[in-house]
C-alpha positions, 0 to 999 in steps of 0.5 A: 174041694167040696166048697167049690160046689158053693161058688157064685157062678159069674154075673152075665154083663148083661140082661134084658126086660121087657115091658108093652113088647120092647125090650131093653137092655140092662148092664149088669154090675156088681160092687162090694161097696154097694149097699143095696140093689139100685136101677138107673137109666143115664139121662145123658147116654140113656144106659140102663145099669142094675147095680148089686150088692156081693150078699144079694144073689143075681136072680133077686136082682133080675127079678127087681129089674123086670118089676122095674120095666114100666119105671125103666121105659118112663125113664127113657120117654123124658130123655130129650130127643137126640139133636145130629149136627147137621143143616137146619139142626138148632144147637145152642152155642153158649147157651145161645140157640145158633141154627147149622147152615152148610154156607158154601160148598168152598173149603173155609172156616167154620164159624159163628155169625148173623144170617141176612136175617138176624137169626144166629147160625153156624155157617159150615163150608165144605162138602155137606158130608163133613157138616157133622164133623166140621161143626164137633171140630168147631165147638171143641175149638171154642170150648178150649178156647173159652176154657183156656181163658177161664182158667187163666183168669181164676189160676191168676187169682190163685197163683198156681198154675193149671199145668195142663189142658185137655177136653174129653166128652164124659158123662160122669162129669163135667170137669176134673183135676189131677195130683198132677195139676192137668185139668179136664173138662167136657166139650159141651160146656161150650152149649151151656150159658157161658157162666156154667162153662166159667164156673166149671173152670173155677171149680176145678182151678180150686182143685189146685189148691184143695183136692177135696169137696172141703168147706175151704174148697167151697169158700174158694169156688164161690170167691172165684165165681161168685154165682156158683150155686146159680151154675150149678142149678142151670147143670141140674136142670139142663146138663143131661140135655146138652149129651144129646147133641152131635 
């Protein structure tokens, strides 16, 4: 019973700190596996998490937190600037800047095309108050459609089947593939340069046959999509930014 007086009292899930009189909200996350104290700021969702190893008291990590306001309010200053789907948002479309136009008022097909002077653009049609939601419906719709065409092509080259499917919006990862053969990607690889959407297809077909980072596995990937390093260095330099759109 004496022994319960040297529990570790529980971690709040959350503080704050503060820096040039903002201040700003820290998850706080405690992992076994975790070998010592580390800050991030998501460049993708801009959350801040304070990860602390089990031998490392909450106070010790509160206190790196709050020495870490300057770098932490730095951090957030280069997150690009949110882009909201609406008229005159530019958004690019396969790696190509297309410029939202609400078309018409008149129910109709969103879609992809030329204005009358040349410029790409997405022409909504509809209420200007379902702009927003018509243009998520329509680059989901091509993101499944390029995807499904990609994975077709590098499967065809394998011999295994994808069994399924499926487009969420994470921030962890671009793309996914279970014991099961279901594969996974982000809608927003529709913005990238249509080579970033192709090889994240590639990488994930050769999911099928080696479920591991192996040596086997990259010589796969590369044989799929020959410019594998070239994608990967585009999502490095640029894939945070596309999570600022919509």
């Amino acid at each position: 019973m004496r022994f319960s007086l040297f529990r570790r009292q529980p971690d709040p899930d959350r503080i704050e700190v503060a820096h040039a009189g903002t201040l700003y909200p820290v998850a706080v996350k405690r992992r076994a596996t975790a070998r010592r104290l580390t800050l991030r700021v998501s460049q993708a969702t801009g959350e801040i998490t304070l990860t602390l190893p089990e031998r490392v008291d909450f106070a010790t990590g509160r206190i790196f937190a709050e020495k870490h306001g300057g770098w932490i309010a730095a951090r957030l200053a280069k997150r690009p600037q949110g882009v909201a789907f609406e008229p005159g948002a530019v958004v690019p479309l396969r790696g190509v800047p297309h410029r939202i136009v609400h078309w018409t008022k008149v129910r109709g097909l969103t879609r992809a095309t030329l204005s009358a002077e040349g410029e790409p653009i997405i022409a909504v049609c509809g209420e200007a108050a379902h702009v927003a939601r018509r243009v998520s419906d329509f680059l989901r719709r091509e993101a499944l459609a390029d995807l499904e065409k990609a994975v077709r092509t590098h499967t065809a080259v394998l011999g295994i089947p994808a069994r399924k499917i499926t487009l969420r919006d994470t921030t962890s990862r671009w793309g996914s593939c279970s014991s099961k053969g279901h594969l996974s990607f982000s809608w927003r690889l529709i913005l990238a340069p249509a080579l970033v959407l192709d090889y994240l297809a590639a990488h994930e077909v050769a999911h099928l046959k080696e479920m591991n980072h192996s040596h086997r596995f990259w010589a796969l990937t590369h044989k799929l999509c020959p410019r594998t390093e070239e994608a990967e260095a585009w999502l490095k330099r640029h894939g945070a930014s596309l999570h600022g759109y919509g």
